[in-house]
C-alpha positions as CSV (number, residue, x, y, z in Angstrom):
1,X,-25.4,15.1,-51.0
2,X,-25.0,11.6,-49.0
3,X,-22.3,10.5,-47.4
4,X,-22.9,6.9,-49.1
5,X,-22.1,9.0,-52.4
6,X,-18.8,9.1,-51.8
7,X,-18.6,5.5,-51.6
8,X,-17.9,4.5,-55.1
9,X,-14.4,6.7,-55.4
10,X,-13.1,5.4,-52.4
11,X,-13.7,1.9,-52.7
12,X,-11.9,2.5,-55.5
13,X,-8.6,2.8,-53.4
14,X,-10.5,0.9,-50.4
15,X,-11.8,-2.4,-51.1
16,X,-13.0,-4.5,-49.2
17,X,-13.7,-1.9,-46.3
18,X,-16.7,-2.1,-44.2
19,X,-19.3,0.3,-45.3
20,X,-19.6,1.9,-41.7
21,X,-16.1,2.4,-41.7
22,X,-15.7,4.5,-44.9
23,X,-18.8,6.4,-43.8
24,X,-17.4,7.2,-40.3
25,X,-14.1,8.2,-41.6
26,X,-16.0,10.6,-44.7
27,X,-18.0,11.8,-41.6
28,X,-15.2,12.9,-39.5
29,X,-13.1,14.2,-42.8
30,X,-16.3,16.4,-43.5
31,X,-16.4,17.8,-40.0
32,X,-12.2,18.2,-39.6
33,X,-12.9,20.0,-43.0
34,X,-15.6,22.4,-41.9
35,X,-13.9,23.4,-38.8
36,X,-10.5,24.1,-40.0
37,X,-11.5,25.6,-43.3
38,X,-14.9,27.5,-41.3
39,X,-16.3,26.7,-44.6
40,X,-19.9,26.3,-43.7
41,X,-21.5,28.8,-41.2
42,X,-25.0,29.2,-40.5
43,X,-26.3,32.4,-38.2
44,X,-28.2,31.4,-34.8
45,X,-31.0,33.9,-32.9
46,X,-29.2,36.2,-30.6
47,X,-28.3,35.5,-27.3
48,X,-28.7,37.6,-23.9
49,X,-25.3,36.9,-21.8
50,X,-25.4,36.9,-18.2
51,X,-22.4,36.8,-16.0
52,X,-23.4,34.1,-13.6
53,X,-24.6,32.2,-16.1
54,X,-21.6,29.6,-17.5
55,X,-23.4,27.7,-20.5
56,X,-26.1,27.9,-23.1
57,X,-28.1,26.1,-25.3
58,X,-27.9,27.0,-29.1
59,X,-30.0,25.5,-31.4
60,X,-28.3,24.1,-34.5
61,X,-29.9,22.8,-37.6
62,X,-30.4,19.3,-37.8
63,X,-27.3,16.8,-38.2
64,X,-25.2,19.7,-37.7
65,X,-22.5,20.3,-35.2
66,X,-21.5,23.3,-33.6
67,X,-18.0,23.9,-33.7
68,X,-17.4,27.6,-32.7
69,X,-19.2,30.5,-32.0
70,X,-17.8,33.5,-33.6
């Protein structure tokens, strides 16, 4: 689904609002949804920890966000 297909139900309650507006506000509802709800989760390749080593990079699929690693 787009996030432009959303914009038809709330211009119904929101007109006149710029487009980019709606879509950022649908984009950080979606995410604040996801998070909270952990209703979308994806599995990632293993990782080796090392103790000296603070951070790592995780691949994600693309125009996702990683929120938590469980």
């Amino acid at each position: 689904m787009n996030l432009s297909d959303f914009l038809p139900e709330i211009y119904l309650e929101a007109t006149g609002c710029p487009e980019a507006v709606v879509l950022n506000a649908v984009r950080h509802t979606l995410r604040e949804f996801c998070e909270l709800t952990k209703a979308w989760q994806g599995d990632i390749d293993a990782i080796s920890l090392i103790a000296s080593q603070p951070n790592y990079d995780i691949d994600v699929p693309p125009d996702a966000d990683l929120m938590i690693v469980l």
